[in-house]
CHARMM internal coordinates of N, CA and C (Angstrom, degrees):
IC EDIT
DIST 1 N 1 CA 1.4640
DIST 1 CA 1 C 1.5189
ANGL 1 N 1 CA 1 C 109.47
DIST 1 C 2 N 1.2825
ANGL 1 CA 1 C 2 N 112.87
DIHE 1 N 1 CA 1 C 2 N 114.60
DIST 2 N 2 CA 1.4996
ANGL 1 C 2 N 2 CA 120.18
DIHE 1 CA 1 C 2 N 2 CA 149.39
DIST 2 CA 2 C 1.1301
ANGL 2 N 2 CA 2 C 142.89
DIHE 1 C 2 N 2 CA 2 C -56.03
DIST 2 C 3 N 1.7011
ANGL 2 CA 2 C 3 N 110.05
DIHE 2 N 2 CA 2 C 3 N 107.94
DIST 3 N 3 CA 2.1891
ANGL 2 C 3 N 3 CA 112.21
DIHE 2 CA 2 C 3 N 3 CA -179.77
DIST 3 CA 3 C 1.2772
ANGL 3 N 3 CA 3 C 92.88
DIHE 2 C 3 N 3 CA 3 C -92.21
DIST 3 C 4 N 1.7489
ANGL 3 CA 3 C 4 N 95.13
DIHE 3 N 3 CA 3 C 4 N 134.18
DIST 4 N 4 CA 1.4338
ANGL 3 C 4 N 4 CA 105.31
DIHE 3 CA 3 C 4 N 4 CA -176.52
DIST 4 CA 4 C 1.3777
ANGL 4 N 4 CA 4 C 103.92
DIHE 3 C 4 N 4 CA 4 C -116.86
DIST 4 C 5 N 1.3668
ANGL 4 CA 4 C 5 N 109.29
DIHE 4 N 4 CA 4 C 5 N 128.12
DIST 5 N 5 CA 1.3061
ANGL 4 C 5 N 5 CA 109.80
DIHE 4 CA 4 C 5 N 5 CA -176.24
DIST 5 CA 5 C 1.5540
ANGL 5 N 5 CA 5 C 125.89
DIHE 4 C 5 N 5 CA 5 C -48.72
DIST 5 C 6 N 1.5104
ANGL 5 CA 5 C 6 N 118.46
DIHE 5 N 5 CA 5 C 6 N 137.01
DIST 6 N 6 CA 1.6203
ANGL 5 C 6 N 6 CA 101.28
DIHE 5 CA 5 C 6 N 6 CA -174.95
DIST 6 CA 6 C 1.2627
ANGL 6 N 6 CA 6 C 127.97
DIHE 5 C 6 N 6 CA 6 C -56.00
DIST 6 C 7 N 1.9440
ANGL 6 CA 6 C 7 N 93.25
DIHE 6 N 6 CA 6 C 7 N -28.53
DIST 7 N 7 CA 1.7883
ANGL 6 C 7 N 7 CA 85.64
DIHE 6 CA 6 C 7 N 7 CA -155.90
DIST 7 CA 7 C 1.6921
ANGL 7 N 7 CA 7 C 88.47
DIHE 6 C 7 N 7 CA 7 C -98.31
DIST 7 C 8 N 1.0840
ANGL 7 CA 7 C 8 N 125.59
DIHE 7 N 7 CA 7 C 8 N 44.38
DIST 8 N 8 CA 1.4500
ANGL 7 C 8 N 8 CA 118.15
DIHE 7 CA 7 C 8 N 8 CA 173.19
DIST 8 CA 8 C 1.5082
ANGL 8 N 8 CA 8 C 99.57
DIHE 7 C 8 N 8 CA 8 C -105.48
DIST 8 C 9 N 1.8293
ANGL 8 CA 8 C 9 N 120.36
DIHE 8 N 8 CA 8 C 9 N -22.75
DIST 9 N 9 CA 1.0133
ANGL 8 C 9 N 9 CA 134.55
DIHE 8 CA 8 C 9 N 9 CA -148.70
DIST 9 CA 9 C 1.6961
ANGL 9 N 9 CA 9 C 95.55
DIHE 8 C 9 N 9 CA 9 C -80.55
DIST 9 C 10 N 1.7226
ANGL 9 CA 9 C 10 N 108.95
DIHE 9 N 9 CA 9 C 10 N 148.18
DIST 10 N 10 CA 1.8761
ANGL 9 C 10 N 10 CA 83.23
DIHE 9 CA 9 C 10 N 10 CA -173.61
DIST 10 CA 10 C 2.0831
ANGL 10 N 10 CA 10 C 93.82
DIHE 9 C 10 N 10 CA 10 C -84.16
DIST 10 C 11 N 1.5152
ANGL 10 CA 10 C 11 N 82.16
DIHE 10 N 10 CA 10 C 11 N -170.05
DIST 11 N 11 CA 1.7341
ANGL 10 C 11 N 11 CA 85.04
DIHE 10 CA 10 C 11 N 11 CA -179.38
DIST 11 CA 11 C 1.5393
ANGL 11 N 11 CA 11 C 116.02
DIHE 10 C 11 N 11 CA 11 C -89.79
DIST 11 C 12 N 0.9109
ANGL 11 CA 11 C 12 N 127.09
DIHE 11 N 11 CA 11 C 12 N 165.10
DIST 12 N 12 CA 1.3877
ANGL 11 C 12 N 12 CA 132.09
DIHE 11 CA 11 C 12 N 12 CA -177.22
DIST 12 CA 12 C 1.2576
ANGL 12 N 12 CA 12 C 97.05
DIHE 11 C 12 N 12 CA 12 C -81.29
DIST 12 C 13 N 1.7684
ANGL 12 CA 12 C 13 N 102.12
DIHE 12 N 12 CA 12 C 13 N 153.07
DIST 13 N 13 CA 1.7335
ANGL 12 C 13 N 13 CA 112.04
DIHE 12 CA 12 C 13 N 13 CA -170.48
DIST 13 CA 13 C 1.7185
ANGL 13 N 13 CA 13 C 89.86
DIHE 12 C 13 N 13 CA 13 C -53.55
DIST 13 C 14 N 1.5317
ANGL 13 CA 13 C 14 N 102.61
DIHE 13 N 13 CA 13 C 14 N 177.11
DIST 14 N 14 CA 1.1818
ANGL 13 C 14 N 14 CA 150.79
DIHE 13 CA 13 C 14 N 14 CA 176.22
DIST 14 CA 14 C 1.5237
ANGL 14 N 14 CA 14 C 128.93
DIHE 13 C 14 N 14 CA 14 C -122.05
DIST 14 C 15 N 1.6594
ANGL 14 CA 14 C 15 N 114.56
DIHE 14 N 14 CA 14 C 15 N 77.56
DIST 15 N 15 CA 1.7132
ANGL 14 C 15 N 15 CA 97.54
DIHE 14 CA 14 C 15 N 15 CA 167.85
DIST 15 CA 15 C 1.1025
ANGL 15 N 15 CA 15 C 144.22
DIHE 14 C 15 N 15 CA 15 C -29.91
DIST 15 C 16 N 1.7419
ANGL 15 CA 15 C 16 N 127.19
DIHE 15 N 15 CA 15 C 16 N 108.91
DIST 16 N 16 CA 1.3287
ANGL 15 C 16 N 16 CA 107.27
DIHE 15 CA 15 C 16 N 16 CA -174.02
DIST 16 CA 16 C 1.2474
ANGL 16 N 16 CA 16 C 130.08
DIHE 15 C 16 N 16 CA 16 C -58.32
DIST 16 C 17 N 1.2523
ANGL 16 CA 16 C 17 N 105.16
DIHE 16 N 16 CA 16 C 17 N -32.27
DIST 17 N 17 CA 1.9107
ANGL 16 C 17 N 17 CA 122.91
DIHE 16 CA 16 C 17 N 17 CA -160.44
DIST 17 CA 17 C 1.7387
ANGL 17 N 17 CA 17 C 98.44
DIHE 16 C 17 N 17 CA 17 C 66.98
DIST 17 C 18 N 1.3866
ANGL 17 CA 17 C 18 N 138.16
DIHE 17 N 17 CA 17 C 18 N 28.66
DIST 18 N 18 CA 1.5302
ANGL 17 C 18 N 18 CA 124.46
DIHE 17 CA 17 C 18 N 18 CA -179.74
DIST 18 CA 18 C 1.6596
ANGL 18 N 18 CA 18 C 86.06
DIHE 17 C 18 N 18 CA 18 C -57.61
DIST 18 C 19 N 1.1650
ANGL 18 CA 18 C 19 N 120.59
DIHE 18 N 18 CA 18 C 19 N -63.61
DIST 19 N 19 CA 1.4240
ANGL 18 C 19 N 19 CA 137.87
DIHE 18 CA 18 C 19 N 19 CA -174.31
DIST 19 CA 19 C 2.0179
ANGL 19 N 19 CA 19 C 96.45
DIHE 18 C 19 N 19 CA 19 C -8.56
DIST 19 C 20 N 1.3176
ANGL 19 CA 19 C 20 N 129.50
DIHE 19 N 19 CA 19 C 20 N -46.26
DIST 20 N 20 CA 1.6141
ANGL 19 C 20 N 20 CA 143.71
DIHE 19 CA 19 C 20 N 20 CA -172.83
DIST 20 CA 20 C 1.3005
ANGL 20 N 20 CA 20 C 72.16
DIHE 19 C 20 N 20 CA 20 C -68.47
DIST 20 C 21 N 1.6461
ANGL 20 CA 20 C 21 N 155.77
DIHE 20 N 20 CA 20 C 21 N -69.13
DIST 21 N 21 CA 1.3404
ANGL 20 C 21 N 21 CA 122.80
DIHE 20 CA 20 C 21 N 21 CA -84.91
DIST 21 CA 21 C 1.6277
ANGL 21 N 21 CA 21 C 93.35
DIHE 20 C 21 N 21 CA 21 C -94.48
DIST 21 C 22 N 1.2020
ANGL 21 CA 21 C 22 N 128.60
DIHE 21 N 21 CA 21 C 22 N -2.00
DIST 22 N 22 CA 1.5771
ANGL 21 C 22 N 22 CA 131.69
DIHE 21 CA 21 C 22 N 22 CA 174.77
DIST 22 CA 22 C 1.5624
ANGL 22 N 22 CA 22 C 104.99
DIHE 21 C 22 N 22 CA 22 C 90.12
DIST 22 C 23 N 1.1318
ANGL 22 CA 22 C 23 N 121.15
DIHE 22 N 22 CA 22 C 23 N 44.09
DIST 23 N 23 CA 1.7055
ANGL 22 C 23 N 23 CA 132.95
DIHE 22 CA 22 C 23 N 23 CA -154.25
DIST 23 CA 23 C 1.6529
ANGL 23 N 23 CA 23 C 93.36
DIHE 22 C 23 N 23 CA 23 C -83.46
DIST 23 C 24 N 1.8216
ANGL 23 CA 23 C 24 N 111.55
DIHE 23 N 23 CA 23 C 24 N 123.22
DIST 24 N 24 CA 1.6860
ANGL 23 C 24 N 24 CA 94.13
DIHE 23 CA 23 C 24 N 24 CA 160.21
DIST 24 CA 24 C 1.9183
ANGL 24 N 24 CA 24 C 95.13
DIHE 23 C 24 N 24 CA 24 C -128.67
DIST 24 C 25 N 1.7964
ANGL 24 CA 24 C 25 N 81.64
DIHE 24 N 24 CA 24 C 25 N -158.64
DIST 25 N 25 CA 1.5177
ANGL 24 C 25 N 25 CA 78.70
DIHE 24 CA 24 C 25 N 25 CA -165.96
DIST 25 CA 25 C 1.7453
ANGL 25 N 25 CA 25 C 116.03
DIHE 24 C 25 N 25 CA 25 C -80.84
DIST 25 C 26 N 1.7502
ANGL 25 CA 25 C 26 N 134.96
DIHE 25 N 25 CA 25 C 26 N 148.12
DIST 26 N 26 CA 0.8669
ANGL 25 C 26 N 26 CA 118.26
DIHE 25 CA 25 C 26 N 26 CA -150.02
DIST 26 CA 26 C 1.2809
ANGL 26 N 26 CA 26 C 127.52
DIHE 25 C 26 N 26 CA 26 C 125.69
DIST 26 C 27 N 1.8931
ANGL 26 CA 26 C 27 N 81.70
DIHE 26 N 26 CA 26 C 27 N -72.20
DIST 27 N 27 CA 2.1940
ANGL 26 C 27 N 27 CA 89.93
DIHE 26 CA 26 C 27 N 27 CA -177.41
DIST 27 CA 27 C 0.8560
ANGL 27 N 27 CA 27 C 101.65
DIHE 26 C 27 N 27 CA 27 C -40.86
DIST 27 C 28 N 1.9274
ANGL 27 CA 27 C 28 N 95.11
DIHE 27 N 27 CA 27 C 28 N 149.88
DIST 28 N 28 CA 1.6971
ANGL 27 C 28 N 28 CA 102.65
DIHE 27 CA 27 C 28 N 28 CA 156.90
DIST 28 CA 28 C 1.3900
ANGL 28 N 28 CA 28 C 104.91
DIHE 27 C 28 N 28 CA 28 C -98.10
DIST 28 C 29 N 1.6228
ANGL 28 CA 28 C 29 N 128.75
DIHE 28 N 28 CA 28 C 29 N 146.04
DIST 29 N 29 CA 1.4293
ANGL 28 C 29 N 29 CA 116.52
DIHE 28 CA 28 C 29 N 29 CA 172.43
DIST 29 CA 29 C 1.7008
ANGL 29 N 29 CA 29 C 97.23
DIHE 28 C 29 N 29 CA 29 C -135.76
DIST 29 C 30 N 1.3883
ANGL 29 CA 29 C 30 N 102.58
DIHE 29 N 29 CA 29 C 30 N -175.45
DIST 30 N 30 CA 1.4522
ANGL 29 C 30 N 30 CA 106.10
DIHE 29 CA 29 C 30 N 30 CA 155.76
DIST 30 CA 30 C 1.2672
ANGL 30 N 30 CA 30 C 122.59
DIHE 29 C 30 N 30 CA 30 C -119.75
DIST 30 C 31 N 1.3778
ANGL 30 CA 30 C 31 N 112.17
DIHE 30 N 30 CA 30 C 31 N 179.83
DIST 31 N 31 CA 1.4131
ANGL 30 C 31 N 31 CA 106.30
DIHE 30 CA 30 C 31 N 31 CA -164.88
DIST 31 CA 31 C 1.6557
ANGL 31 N 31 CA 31 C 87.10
DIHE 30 C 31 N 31 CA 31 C -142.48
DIST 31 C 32 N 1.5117
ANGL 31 CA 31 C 32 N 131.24
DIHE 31 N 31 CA 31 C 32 N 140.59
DIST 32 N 32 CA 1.2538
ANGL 31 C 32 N 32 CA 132.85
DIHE 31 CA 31 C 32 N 32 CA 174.64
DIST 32 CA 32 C 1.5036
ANGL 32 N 32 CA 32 C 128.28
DIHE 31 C 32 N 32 CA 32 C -57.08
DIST 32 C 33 N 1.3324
ANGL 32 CA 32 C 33 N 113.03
DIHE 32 N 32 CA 32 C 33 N -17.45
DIST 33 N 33 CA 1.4930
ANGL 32 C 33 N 33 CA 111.87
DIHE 32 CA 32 C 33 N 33 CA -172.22
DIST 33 CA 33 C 1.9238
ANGL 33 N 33 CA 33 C 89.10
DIHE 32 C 33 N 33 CA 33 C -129.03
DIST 33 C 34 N 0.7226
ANGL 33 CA 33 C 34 N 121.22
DIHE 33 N 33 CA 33 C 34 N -19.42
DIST 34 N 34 CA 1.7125
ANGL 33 C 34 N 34 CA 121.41
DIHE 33 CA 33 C 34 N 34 CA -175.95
DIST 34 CA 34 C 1.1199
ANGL 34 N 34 CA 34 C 133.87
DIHE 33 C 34 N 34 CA 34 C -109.09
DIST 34 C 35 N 1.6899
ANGL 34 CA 34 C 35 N 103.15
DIHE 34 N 34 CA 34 C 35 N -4.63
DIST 35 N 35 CA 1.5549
ANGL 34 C 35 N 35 CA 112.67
DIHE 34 CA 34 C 35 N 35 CA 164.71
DIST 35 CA 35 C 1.9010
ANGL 35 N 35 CA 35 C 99.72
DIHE 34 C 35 N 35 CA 35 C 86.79
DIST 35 C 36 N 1.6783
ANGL 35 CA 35 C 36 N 92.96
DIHE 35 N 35 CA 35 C 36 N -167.57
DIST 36 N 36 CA 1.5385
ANGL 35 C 36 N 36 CA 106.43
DIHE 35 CA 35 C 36 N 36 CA 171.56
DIST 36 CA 36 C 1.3756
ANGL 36 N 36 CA 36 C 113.08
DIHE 35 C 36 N 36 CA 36 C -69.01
DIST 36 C 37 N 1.5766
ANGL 36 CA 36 C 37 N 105.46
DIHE 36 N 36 CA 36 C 37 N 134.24
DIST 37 N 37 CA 1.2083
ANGL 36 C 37 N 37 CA 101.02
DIHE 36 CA 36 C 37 N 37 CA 174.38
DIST 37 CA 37 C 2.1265
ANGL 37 N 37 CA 37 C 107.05
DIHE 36 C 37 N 37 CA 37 C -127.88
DIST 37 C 38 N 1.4842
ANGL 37 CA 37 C 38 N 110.91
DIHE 37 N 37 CA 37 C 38 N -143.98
DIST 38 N 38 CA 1.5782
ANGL 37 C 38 N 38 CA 125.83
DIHE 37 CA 37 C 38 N 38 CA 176.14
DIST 38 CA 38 C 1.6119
ANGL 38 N 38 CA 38 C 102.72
DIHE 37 C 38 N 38 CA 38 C -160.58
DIST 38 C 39 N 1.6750
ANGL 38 CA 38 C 39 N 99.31
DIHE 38 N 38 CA 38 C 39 N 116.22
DIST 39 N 39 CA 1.6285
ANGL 38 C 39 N 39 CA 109.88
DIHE 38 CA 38 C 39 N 39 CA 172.76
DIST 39 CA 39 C 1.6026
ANGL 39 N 39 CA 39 C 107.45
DIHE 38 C 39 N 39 CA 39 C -62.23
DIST 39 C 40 N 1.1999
ANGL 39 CA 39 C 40 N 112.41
DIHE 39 N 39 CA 39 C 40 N 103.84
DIST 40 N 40 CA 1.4470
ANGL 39 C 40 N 40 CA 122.08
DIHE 39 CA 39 C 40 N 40 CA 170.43
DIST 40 CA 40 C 1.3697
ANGL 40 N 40 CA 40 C 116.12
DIHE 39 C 40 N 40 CA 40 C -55.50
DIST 40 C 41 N 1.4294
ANGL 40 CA 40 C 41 N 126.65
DIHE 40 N 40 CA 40 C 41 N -66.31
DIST 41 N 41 CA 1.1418
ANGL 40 C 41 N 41 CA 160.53
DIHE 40 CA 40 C 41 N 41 CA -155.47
DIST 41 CA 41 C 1.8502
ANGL 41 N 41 CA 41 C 125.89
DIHE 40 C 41 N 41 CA 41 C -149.29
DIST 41 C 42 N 1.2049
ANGL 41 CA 41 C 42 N 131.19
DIHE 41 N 41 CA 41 C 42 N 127.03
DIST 42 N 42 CA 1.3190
ANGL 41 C 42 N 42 CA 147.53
DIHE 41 CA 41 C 42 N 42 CA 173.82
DIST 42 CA 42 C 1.3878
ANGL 42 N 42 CA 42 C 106.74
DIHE 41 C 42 N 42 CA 42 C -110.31
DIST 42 C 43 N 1.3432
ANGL 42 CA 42 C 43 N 134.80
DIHE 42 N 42 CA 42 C 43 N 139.02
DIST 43 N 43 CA 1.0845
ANGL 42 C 43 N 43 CA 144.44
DIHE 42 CA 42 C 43 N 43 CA 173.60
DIST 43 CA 43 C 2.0376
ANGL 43 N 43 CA 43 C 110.88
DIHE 42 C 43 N 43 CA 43 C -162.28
DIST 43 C 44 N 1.5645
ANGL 43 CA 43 C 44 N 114.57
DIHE 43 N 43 CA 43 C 44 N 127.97
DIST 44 N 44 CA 1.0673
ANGL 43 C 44 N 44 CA 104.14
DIHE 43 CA 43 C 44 N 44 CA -168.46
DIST 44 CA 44 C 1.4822
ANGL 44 N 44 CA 44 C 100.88
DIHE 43 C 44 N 44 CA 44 C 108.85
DIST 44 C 45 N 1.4626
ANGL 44 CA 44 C 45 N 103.74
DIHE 44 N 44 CA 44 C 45 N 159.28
DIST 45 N 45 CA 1.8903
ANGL 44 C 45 N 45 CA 122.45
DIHE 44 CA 44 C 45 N 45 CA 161.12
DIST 45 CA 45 C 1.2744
ANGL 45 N 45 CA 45 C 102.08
DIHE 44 C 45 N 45 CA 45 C -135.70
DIST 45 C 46 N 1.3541
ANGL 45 CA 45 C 46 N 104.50
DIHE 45 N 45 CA 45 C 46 N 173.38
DIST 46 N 46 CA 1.4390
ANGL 45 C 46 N 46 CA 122.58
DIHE 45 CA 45 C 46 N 46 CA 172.08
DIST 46 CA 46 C 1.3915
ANGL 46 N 46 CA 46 C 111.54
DIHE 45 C 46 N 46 CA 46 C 67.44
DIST 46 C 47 N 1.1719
ANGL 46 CA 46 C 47 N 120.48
DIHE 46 N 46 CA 46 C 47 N -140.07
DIST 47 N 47 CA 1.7279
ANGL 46 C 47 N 47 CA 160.28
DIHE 46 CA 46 C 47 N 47 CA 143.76
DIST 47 CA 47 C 1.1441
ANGL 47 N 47 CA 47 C 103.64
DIHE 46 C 47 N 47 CA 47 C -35.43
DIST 47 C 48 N 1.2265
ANGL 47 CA 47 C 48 N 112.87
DIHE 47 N 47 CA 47 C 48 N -16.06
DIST 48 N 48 CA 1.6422
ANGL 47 C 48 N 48 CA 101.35
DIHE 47 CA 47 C 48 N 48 CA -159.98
DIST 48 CA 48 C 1.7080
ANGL 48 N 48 CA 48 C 97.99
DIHE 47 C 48 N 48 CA 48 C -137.64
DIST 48 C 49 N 1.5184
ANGL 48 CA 48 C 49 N 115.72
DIHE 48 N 48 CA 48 C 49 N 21.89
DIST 49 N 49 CA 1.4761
ANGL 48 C 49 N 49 CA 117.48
DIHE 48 CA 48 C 49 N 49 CA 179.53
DIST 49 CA 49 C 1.1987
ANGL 49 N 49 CA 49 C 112.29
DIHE 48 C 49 N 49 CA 49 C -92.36
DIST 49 C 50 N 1.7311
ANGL 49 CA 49 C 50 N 122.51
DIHE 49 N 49 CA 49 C 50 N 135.72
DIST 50 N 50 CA 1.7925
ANGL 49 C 50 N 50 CA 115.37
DIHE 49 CA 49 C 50 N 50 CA -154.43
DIST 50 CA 50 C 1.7102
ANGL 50 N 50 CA 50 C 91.98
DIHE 49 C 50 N 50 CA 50 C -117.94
DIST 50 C 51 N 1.0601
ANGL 50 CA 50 C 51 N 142.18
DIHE 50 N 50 CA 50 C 51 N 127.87
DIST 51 N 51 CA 1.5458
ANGL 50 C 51 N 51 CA 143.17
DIHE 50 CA 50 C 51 N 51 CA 147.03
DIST 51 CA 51 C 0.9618
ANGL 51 N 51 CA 51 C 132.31
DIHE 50 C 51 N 51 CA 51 C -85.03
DIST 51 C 52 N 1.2896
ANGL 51 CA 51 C 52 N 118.66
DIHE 51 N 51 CA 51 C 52 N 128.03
DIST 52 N 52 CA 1.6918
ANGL 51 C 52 N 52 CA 115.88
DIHE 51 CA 51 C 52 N 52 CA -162.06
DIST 52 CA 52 C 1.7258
ANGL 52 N 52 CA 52 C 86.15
DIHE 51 C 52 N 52 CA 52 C -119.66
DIST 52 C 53 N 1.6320
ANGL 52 CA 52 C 53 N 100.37
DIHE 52 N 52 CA 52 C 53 N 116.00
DIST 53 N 53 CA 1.6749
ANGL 52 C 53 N 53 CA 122.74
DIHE 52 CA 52 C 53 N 53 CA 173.77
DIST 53 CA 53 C 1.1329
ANGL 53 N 53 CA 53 C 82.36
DIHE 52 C 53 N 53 CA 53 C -101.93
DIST 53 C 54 N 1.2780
ANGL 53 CA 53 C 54 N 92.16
DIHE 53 N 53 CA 53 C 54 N 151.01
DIST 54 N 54 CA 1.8540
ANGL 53 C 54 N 54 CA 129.46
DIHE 53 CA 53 C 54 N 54 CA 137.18
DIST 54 CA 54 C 1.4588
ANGL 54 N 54 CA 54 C 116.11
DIHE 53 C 54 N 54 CA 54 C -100.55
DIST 54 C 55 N 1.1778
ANGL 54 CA 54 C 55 N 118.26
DIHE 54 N 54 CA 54 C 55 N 138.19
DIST 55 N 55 CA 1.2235
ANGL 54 C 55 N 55 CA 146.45
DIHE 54 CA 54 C 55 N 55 CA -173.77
DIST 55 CA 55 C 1.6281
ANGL 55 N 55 CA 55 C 127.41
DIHE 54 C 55 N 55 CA 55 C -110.47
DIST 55 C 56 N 1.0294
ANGL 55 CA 55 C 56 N 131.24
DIHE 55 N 55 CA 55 C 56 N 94.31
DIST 56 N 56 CA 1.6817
ANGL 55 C 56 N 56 CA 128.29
DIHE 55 CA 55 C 56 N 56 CA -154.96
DIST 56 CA 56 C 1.6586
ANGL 56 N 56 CA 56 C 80.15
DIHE 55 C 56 N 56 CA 56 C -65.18
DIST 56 C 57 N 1.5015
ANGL 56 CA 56 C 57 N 110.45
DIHE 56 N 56 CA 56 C 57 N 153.39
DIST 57 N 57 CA 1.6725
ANGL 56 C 57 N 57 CA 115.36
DIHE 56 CA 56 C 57 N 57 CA -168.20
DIST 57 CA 57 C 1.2534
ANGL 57 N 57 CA 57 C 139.50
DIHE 56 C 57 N 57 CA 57 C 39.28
DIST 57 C 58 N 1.1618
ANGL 57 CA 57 C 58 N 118.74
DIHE 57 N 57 CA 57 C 58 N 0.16
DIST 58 N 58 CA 1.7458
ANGL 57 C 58 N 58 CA 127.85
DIHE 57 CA 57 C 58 N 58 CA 175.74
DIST 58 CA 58 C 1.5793
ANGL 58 N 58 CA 58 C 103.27
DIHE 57 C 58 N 58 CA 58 C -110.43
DIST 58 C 59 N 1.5487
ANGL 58 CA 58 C 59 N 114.00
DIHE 58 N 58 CA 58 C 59 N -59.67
DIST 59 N 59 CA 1.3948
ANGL 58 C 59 N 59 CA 115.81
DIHE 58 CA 58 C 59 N 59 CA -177.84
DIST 59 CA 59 C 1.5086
ANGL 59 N 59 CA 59 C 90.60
DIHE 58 C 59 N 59 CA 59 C 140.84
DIST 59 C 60 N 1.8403
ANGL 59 CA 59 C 60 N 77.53
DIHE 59 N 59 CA 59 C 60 N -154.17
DIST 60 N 60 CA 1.6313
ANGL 59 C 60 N 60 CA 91.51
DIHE 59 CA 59 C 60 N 60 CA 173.90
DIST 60 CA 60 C 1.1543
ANGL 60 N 60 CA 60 C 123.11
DIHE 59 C 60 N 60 CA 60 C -109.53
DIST 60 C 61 N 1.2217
ANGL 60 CA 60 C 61 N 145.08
DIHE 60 N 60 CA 60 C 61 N 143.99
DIST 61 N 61 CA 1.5810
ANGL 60 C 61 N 61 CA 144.20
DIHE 60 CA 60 C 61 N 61 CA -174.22
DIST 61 CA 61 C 1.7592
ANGL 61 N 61 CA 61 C 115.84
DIHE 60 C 61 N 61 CA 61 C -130.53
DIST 61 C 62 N 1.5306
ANGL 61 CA 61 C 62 N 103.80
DIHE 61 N 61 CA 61 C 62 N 147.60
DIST 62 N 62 CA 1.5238
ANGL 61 C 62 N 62 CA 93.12
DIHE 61 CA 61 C 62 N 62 CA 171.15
DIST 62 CA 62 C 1.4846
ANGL 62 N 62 CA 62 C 93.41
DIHE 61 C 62 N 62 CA 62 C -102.30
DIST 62 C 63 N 1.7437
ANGL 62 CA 62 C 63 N 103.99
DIHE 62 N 62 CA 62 C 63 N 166.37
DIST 63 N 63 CA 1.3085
ANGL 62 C 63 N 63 CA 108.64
DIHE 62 CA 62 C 63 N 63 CA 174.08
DIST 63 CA 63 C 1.4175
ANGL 63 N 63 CA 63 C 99.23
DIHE 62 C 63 N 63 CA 63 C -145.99
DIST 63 C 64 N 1.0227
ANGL 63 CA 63 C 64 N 120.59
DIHE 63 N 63 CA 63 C 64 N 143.44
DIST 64 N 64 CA 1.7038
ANGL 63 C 64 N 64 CA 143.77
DIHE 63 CA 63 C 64 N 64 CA 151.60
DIST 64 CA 64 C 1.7050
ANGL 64 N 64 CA 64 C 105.18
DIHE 63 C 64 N 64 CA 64 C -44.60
DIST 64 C 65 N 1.1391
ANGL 64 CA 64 C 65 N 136.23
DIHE 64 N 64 CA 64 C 65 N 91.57
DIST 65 N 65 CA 0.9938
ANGL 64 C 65 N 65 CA 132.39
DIHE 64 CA 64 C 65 N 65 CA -165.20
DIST 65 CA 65 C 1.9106
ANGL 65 N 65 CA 65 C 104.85
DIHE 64 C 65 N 65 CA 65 C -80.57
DIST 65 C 66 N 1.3554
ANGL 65 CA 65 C 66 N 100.33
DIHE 65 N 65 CA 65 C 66 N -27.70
DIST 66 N 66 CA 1.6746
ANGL 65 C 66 N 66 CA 87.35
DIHE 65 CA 65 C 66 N 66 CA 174.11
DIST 66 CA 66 C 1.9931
ANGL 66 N 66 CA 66 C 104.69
DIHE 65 C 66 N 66 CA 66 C -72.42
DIST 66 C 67 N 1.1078
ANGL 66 CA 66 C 67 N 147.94
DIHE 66 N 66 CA 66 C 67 N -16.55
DIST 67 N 67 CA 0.7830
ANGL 66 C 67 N 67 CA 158.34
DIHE 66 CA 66 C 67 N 67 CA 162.85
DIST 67 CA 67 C 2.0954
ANGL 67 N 67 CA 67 C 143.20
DIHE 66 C 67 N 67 CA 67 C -86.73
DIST 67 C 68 N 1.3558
ANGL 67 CA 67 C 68 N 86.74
DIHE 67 N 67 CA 67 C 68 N -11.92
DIST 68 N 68 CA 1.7523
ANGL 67 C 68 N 68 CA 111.22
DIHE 67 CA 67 C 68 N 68 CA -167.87
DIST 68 CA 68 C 1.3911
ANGL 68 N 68 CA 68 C 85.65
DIHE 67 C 68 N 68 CA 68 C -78.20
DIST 68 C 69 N 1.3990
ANGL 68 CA 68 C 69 N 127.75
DIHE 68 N 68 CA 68 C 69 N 139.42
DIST 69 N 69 CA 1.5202
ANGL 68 C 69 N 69 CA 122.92
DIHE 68 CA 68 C 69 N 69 CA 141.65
DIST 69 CA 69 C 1.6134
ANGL 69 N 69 CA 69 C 127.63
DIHE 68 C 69 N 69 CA 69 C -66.95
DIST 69 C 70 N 1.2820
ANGL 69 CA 69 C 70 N 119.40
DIHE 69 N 69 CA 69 C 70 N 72.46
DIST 70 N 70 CA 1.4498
ANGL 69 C 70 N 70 CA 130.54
DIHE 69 CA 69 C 70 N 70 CA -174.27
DIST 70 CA 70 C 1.4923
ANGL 70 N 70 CA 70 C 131.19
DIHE 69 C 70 N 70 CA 70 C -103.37
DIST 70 C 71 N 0.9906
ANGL 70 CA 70 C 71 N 135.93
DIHE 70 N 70 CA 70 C 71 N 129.74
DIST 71 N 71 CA 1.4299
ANGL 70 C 71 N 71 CA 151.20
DIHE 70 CA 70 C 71 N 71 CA -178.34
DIST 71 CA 71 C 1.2379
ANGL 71 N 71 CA 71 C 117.44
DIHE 70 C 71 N 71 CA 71 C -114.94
DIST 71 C 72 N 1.3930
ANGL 71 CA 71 C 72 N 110.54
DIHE 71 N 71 CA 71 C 72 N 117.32
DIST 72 N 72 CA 1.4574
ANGL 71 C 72 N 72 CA 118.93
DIHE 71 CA 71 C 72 N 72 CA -172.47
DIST 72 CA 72 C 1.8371
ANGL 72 N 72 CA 72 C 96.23
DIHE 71 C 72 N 72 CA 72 C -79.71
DIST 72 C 73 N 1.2331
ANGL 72 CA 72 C 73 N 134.93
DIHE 72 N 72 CA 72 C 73 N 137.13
DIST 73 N 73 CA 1.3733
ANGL 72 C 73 N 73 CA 159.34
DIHE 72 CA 72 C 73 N 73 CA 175.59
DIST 73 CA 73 C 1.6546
ANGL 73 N 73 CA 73 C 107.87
DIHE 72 C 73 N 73 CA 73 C -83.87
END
COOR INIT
IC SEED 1 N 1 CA 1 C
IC BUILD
């Protein structure tokens, strides 16, 4: 059996809270791994509010906005 060192271990996600950031449709924000994007669509509140970006070269994606790494622009 293998001990695996802790701190080799990665970290557990991180809530964004974008879900606070007052996001409508339009914004431009960023996203950490996908660059600039445009809120297509909002659907949902809270914890449970989904944003559908577009992404120039990736596409479009939904995201978990309490969870997405997002930056309102």
């Amino acid at each position: 059996e293998r001990v695996v060192d802790a701190a080799l271990k990665p970290a557990p996600p991180q809530q964004s809270h974008a879900d606070r950031l007052g996001l409508q449709v339009g914004d431009d924000v960023r996203h950490g791994t996908f660059g600039e994007g445009v809120i297509l669509r909002l659907e949902g509140e809270g914890d449970k509010a989904v944003a559908t970006v577009r992404f120039p070269g990736v596409g479009e994606k939904q995201l978990l906005l309490s969870w997405a790494p997002l930056e309102k622009l």
